[in-house]
DSSP file (Angstrom, degrees, kcal/mol; ACC not computed):
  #  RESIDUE AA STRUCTURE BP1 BP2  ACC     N-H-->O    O-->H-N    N-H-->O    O-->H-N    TCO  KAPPA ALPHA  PHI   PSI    X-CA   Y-CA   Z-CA
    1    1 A X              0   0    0      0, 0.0     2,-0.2     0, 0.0     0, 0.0   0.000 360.0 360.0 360.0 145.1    0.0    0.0    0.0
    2    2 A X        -     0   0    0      3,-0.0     2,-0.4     0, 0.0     0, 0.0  -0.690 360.0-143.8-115.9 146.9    1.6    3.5   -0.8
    3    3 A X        -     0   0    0     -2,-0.2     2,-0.1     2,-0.0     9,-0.0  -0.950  20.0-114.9-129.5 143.0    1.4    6.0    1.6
    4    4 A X        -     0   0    0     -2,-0.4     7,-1.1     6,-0.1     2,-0.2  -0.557  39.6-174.5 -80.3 143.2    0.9    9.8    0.3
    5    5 A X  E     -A   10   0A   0      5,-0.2     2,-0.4     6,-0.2     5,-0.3  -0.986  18.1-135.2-128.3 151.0    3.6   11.7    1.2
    6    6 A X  E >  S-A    9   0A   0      3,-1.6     3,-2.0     1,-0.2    -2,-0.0  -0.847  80.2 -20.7-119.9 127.3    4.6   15.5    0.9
    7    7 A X  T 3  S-     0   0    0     -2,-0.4    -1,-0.2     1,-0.3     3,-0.1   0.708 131.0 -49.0  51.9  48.3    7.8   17.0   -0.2
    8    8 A X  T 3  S+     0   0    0      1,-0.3     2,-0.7    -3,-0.3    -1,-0.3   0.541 114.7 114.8  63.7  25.7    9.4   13.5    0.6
    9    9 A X  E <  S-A    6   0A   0     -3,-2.0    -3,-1.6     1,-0.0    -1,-0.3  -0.910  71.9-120.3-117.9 121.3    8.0   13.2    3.8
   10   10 A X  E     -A    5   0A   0     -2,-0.7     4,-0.3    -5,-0.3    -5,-0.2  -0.247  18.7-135.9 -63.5 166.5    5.5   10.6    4.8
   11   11 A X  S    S+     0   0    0     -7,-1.1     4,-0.2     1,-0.2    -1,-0.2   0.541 101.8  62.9-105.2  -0.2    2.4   12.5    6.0
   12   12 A X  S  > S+     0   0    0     -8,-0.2     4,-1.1     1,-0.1     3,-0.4   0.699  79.4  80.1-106.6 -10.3    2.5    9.6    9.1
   13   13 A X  T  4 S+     0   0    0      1,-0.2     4,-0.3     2,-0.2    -1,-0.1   0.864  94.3  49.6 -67.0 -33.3    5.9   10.4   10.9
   14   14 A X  T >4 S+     0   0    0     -4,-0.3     3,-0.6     2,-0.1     5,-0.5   0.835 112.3  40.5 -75.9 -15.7    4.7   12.9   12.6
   15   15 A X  T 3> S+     0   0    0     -3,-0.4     4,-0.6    -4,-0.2     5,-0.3   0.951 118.3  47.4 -64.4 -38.3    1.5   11.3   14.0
   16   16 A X  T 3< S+     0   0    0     -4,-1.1    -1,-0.2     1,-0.2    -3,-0.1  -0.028  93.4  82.9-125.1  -3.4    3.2    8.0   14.8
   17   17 A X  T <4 S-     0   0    0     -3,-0.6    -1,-0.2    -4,-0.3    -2,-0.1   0.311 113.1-101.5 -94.9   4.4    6.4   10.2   16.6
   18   18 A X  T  4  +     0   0    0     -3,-0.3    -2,-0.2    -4,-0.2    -3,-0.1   0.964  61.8 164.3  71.4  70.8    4.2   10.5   19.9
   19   19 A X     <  +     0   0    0     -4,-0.6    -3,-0.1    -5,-0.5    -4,-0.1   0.556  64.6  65.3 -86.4 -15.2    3.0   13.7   19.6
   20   20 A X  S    S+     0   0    0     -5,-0.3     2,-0.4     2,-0.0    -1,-0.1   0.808  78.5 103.1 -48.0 -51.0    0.1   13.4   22.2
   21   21 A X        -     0   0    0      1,-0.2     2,-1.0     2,-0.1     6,-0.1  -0.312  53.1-170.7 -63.9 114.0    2.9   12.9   24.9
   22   22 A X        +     0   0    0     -2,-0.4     2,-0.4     4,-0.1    -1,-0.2  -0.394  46.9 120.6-105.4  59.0    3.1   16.3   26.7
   23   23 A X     >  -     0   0    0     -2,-1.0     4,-3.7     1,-0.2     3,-0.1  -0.952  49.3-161.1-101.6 108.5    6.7   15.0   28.9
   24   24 A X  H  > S+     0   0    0     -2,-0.4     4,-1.4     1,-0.3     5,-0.3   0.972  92.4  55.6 -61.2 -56.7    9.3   17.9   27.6
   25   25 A X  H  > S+     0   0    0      1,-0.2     4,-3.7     2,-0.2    -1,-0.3   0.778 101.3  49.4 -53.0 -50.7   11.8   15.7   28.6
   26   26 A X  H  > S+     0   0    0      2,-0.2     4,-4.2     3,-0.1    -1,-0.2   0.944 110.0  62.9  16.2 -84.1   10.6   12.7   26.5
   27   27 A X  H  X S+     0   0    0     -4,-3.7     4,-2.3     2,-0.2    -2,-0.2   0.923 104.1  40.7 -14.8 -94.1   10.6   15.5   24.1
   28   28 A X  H >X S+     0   0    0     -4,-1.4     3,-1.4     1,-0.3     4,-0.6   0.881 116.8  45.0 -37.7 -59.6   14.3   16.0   24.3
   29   29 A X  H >X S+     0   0    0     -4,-3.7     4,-3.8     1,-0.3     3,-0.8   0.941 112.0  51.8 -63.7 -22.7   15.5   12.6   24.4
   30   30 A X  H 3X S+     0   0    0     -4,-4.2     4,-0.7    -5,-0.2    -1,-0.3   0.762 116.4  41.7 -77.6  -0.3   13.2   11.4   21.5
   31   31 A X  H << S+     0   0    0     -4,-2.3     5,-0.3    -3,-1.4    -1,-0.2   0.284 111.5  54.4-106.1  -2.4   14.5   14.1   19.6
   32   32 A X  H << S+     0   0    0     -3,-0.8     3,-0.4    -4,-0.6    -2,-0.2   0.747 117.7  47.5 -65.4 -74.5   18.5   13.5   21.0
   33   33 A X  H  < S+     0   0    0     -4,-3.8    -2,-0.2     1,-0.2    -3,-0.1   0.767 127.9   8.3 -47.8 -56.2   17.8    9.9   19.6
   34   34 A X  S  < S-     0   0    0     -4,-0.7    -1,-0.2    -5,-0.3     5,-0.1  -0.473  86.4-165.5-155.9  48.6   16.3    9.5   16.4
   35   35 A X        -     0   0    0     -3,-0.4     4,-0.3     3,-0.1    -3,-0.1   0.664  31.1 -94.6  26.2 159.2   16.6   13.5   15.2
   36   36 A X  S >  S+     0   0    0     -5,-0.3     3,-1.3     2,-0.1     4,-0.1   0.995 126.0  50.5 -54.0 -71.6   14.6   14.7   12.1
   37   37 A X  G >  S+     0   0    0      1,-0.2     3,-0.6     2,-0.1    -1,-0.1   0.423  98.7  71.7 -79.6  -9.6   16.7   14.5    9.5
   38   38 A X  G >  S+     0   0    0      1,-0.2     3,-2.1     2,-0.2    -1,-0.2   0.835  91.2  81.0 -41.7 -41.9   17.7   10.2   10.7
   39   39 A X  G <  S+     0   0    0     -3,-1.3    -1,-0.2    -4,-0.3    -2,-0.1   0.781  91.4  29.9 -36.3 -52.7   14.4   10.1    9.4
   40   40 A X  G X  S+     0   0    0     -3,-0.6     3,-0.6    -4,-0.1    -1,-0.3   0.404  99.8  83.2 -99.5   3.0   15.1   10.0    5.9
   41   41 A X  T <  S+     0   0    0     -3,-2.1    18,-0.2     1,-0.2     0, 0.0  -0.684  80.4  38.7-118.0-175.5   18.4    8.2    5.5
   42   42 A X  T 3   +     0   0    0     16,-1.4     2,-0.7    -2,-0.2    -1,-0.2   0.601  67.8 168.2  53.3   6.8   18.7    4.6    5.4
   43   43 A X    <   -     0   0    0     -3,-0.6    -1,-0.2    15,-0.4    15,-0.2  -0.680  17.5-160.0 -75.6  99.9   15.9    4.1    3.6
   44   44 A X        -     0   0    0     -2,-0.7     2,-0.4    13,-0.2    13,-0.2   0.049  14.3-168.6 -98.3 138.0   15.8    0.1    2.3
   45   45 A X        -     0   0    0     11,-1.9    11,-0.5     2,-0.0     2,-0.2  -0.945  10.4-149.4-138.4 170.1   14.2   -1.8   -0.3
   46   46 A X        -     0   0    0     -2,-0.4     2,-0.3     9,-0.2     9,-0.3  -0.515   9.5-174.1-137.2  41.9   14.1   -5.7   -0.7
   47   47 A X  E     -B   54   0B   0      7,-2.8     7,-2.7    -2,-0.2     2,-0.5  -0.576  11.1-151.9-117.4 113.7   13.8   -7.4   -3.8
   48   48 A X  E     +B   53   0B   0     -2,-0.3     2,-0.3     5,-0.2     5,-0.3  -0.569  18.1 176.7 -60.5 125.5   13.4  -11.4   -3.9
   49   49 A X  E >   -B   52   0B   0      3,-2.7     3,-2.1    -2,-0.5    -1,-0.0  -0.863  46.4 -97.5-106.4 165.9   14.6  -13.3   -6.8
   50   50 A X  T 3  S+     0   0    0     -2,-0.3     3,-0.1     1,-0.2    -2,-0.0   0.764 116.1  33.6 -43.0 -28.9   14.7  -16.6   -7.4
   51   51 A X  T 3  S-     0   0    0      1,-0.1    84,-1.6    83,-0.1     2,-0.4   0.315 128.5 -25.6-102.3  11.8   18.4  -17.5   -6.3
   52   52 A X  E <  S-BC  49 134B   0     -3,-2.1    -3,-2.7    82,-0.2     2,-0.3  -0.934  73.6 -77.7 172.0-165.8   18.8  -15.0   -3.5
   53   53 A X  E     -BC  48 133B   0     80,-5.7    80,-6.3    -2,-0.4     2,-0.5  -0.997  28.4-150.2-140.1 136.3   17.6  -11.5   -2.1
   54   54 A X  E     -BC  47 132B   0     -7,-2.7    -7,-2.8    -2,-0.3     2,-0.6  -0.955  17.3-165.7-111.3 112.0   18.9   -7.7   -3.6
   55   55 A X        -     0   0    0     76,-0.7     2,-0.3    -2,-0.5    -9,-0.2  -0.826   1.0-163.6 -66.2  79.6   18.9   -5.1   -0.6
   56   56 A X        -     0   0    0     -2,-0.6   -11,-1.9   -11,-0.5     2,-0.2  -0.707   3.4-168.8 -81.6 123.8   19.2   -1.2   -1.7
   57   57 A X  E     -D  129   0B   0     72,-2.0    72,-3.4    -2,-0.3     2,-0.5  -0.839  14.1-137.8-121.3 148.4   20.2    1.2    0.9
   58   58 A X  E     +D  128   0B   0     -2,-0.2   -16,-1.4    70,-0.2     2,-0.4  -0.985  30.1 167.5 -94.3 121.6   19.9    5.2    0.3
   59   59 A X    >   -     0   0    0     68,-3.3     3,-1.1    -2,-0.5   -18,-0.1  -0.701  12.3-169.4 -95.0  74.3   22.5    6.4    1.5
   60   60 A X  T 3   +     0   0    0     -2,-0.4     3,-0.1     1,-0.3    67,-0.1  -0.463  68.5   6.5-100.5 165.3   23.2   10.2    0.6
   61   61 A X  T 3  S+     0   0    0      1,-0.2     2,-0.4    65,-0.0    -1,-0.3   0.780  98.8 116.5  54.9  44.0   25.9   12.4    1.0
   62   62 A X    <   -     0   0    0     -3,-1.1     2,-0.3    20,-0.0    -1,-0.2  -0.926  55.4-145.4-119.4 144.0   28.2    9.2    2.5
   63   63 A X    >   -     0   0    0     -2,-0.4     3,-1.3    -3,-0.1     4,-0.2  -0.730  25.9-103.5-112.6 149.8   31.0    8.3    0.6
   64   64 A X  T 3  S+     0   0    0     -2,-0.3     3,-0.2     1,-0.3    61,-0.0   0.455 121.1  54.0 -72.3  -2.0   32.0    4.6    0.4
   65   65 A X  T 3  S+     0   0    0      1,-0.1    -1,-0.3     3,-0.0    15,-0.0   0.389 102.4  62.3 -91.8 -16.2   34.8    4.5    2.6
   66   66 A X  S <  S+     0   0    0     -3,-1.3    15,-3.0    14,-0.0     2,-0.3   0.162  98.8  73.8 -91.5  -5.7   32.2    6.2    5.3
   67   67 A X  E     +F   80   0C   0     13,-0.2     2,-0.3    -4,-0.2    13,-0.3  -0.885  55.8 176.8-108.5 146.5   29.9    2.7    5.0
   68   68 A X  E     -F   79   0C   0     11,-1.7    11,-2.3    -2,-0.3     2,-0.3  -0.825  13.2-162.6-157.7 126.9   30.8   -0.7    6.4
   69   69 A X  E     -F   78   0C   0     -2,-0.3     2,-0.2     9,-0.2     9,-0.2  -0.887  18.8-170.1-118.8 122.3   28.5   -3.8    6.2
   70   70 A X        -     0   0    0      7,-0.8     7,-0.4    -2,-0.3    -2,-0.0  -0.617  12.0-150.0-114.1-179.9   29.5   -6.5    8.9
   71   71 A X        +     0   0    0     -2,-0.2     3,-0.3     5,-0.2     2,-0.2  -0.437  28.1 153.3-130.1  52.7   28.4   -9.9    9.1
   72   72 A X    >   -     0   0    0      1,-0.2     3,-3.0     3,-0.2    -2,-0.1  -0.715  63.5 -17.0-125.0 159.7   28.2  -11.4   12.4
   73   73 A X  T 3  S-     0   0    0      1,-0.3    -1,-0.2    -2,-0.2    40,-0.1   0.741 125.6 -50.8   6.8  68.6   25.8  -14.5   13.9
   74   74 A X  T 3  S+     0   0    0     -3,-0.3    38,-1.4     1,-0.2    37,-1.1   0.451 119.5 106.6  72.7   1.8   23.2  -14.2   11.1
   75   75 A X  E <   - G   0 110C   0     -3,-3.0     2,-0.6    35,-0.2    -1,-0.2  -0.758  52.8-158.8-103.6 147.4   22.7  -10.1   11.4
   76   76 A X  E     - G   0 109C   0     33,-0.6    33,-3.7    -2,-0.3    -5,-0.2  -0.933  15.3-160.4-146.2 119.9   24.3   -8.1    8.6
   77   77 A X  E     - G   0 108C   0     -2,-0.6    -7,-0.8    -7,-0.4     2,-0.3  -0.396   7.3-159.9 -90.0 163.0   24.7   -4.7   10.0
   78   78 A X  E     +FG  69 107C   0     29,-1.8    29,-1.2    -9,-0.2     2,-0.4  -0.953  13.3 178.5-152.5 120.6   25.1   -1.8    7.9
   79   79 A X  E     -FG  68 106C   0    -11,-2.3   -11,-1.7    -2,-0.3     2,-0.3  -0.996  13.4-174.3-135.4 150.5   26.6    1.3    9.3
   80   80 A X  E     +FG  67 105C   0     25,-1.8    25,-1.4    -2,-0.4     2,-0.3  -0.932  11.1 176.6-133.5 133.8   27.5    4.9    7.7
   81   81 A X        +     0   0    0    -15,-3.0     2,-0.4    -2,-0.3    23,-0.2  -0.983   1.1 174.1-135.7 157.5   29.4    7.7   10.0
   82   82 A X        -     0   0    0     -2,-0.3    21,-4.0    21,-0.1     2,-0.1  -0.941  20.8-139.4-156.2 134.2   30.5   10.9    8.6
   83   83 A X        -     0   0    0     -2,-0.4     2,-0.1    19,-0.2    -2,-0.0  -0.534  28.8 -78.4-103.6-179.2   31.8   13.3   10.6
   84   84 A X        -     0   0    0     -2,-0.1    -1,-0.1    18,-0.1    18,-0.0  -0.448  45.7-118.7 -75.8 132.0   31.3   17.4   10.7
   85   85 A X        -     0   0    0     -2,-0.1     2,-0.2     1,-0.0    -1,-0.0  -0.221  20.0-140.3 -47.9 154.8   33.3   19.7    7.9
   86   86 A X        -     0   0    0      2,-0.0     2,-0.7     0, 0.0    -1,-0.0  -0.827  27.0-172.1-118.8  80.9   35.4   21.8    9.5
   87   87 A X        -     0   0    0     -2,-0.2     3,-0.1     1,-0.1    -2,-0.0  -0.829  19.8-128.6 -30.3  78.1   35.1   24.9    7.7
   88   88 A X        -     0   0    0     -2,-0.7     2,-0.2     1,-0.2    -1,-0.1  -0.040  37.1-107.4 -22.2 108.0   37.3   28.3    7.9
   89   89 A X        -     0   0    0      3,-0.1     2,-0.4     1,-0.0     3,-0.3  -0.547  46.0-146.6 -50.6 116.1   35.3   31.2    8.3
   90   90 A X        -     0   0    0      1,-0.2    -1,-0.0    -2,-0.2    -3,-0.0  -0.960  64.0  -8.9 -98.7 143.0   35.7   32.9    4.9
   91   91 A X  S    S-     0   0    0     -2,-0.4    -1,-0.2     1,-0.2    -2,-0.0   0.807 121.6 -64.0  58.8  40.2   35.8   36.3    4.1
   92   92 A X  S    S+     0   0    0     -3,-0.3    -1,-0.2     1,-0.1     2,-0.1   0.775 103.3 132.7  81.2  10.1   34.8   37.3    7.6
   93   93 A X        -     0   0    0      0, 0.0     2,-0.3     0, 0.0    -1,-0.1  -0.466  40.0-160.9-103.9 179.0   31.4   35.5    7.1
   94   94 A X        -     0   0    0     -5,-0.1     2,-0.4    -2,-0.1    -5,-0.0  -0.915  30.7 -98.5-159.2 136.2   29.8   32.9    9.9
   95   95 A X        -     0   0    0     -2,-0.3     3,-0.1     1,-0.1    -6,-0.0  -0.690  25.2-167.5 -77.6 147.3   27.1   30.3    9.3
   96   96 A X  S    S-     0   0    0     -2,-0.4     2,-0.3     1,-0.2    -1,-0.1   0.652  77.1  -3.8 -98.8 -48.3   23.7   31.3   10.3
   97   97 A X        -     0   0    0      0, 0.0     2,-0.2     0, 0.0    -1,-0.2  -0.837  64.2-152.3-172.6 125.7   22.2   27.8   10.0
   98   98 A X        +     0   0    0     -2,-0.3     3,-0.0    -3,-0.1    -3,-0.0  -0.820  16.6 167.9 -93.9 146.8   23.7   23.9    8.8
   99   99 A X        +     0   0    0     -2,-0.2    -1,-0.1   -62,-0.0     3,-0.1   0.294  42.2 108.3 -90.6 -27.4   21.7   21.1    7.4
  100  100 A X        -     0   0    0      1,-0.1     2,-0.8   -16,-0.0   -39,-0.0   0.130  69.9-120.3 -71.5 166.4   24.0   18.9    6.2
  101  101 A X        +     0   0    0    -64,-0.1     2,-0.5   -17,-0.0    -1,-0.1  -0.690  30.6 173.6-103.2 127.8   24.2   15.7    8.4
  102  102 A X        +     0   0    0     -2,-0.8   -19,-0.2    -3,-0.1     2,-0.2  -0.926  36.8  65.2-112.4 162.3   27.0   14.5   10.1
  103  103 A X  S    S-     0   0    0    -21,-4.0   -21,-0.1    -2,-0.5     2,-0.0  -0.530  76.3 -56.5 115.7 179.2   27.0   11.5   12.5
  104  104 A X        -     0   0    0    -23,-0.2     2,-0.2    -2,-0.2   -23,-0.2  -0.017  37.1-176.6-103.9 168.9   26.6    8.1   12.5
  105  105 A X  E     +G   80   0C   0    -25,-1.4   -25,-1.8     2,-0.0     2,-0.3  -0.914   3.4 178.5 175.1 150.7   23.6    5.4   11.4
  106  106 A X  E     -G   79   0C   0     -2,-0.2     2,-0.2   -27,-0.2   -27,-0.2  -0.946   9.1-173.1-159.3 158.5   23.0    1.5   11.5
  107  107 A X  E     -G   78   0C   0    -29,-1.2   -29,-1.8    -2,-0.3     2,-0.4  -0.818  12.6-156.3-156.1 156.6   20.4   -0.8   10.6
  108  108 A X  E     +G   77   0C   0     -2,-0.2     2,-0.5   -31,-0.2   -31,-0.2  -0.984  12.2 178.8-143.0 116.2   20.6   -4.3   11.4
  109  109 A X  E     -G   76   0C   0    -33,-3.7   -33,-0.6    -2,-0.4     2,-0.6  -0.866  28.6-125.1-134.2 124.5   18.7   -7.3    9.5
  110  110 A X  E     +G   75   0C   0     -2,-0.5   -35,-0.2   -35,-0.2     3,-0.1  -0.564  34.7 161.8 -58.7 104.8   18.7  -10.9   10.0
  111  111 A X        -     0   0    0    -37,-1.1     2,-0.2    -2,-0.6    -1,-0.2   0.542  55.4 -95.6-112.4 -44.0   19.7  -12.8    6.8
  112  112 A X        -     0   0    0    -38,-1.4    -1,-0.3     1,-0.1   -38,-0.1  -0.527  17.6 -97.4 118.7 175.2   20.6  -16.2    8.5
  113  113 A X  S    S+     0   0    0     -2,-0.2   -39,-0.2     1,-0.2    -1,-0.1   0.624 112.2  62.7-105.5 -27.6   23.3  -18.3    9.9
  114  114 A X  S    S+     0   0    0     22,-0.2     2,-0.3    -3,-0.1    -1,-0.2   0.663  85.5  77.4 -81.8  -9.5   23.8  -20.3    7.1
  115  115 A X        -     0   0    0     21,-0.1     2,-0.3     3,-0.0   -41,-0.2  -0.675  69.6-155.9 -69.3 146.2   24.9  -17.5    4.6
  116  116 A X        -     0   0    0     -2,-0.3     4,-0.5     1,-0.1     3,-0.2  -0.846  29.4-104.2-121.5 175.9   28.7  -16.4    5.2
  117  117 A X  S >  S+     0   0    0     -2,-0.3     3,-1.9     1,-0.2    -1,-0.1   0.937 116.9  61.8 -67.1 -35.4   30.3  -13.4    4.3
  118  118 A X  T 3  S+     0   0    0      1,-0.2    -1,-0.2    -3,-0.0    -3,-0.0   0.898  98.4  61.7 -25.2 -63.0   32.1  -14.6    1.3
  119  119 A X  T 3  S+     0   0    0     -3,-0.2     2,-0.3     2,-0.1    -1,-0.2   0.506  90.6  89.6 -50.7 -28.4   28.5  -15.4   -0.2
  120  120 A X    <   -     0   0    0     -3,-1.9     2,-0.3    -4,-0.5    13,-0.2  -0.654  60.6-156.2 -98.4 136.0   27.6  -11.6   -0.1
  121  121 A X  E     -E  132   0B   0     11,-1.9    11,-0.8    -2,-0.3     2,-0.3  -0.973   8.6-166.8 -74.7 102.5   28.1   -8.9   -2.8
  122  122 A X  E     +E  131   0B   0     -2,-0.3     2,-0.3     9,-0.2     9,-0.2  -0.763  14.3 172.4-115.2 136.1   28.4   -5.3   -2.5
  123  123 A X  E     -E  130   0B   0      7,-1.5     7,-2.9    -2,-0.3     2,-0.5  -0.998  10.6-167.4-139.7 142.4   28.3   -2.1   -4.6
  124  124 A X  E     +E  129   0B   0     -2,-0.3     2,-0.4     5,-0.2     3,-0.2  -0.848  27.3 152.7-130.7  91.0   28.3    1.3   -3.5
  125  125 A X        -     0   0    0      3,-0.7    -2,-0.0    -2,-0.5     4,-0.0  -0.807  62.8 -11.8-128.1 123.2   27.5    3.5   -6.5
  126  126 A X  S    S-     0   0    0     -2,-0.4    -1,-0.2     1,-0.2     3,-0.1   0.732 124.7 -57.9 100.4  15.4   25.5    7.6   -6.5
  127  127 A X  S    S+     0   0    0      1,-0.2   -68,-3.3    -3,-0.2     2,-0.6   0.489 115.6 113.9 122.2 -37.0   24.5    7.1   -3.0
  128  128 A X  E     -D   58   0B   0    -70,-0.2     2,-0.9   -72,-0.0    -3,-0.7  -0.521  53.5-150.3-115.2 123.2   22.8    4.3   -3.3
  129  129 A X  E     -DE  57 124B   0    -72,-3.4   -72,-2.0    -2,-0.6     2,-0.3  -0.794  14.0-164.6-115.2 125.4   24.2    0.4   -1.4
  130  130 A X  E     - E   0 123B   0     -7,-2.9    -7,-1.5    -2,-0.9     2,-0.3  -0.768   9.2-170.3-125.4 165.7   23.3   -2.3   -3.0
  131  131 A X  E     - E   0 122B   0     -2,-0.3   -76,-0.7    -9,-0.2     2,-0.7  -0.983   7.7-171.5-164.5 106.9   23.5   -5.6   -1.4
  132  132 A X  E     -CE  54 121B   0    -11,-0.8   -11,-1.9    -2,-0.3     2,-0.5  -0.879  17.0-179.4-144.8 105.6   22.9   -9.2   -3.5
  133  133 A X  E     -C   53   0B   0    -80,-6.3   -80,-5.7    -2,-0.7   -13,-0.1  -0.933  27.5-125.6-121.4 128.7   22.8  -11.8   -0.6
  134  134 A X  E     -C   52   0B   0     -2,-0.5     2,-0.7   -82,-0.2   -82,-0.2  -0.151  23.1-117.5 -71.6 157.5   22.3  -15.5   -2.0
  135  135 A X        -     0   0    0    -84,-1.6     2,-0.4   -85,-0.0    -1,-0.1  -0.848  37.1-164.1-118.1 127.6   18.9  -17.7   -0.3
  136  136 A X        -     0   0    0     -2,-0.7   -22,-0.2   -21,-0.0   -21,-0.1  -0.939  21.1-113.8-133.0 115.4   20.5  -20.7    1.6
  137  137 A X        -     0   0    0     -2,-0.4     2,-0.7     1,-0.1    -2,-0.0   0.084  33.2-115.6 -33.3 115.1   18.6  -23.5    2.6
  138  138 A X        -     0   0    0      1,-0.1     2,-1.4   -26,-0.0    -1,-0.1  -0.563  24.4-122.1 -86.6 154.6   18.3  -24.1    6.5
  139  139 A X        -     0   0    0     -2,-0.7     3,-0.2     1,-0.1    -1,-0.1  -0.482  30.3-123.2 -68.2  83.0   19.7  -26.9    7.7
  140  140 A X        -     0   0    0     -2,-1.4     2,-0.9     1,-0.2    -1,-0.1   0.202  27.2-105.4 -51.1 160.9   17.0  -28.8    9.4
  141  141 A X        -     0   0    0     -3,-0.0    -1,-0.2     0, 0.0    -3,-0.0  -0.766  41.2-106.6 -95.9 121.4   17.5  -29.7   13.0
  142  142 A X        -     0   0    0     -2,-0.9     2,-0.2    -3,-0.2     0, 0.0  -0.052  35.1-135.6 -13.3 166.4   18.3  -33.6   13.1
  143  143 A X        -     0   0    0     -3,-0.1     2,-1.1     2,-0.0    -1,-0.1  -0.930  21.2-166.5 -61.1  79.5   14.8  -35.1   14.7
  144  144 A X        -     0   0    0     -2,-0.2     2,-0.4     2,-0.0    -2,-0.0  -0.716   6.7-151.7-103.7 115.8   16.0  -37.6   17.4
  145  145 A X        -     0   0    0     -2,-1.1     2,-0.8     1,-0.0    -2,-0.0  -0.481   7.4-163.8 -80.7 131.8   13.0  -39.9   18.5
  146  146 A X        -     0   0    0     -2,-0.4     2,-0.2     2,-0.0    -2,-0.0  -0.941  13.6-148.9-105.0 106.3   13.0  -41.4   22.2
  147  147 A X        -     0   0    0     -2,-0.8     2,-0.7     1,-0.0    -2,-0.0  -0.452   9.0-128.8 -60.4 145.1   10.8  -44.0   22.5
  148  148 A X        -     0   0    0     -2,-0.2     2,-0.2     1,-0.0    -1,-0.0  -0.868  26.8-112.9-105.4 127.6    9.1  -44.6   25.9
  149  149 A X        -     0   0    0     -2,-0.7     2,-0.6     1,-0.0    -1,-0.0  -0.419  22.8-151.6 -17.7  99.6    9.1  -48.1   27.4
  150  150 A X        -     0   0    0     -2,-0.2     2,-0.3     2,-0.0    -1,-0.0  -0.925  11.5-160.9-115.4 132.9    6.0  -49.7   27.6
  151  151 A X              0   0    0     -2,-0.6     0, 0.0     1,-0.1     0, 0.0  -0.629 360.0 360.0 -99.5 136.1    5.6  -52.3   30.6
  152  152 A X              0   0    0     -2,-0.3    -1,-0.1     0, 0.0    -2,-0.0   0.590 360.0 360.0 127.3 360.0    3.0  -55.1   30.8
């Protein structure tokens, strides 16, 4: 189901951010935590095919040396950090007001235990992390039957 959104904003993040809850302090930490602008980056897509699964992360304004996809007991984490420009006042001038984002971001998704890291492929091009992780059978758990005794 598609959900209308407005200048690339879902019209439900704010409803769904607890905006009823009048504790300023709340406030602050949910807004400490998980920022505005968190909001929009990381945003994932999924796509089965028959041999496997292709993951696409947006990532923007991260550079590929600023991403690192680990692989550990069946989670394959994805994290991007980018730290703050350091910028020289030029000409006498001062910034007024930043957007751009610096700081850190993860997402974490279970894939399975039987995949290994070899198996995964990665390409980071325009932004955009793309992800082509192979579908591996699980390994059913052995069945051992104990019969019970019967006396008589």
């Amino acid at each position: 189901m598609l959900v209308p959104s407005i200048f690339g904003k879902d019209m439900f993040d704010d409803f769904f951010g607890f905006p009823f809850y009048d504790d300023k302090d709340f406030k602050k930490m949910e807004k400490k935590l998980y920022g505005h602008r968190e909001k929009n980056l990381m945003k994932t897509d999924v796509k089965e095919h028959e041999n496997g699964y292709v993951l696409e992360m947006d990532l923007p304004g991260f550079k590929k040396d600023e991403v690192k996809v680990a692989l550990e007991s069946g989670y394959l984490t994805v994290s991007a950090a980018k730290e703050a420009e350091k910028e020289e006042e030029k000409e006498g001038g001062k910034y007024i007001r930043r957007e751009r984002y610096s700081g850190a971001c993860q997402r974490t998704f279970y894939i399975g235990e039987e995949v290994q890291q070899e198996d995964i492929k990665g390409e980071f091009k325009h932004g955009i992390l793309k992800l082509s992780i192979p579908k591996k059978e699980q390994k059913p758990a052995v069945e051992e039957k104990r019969y019970i005794s019967i006396e008589g």
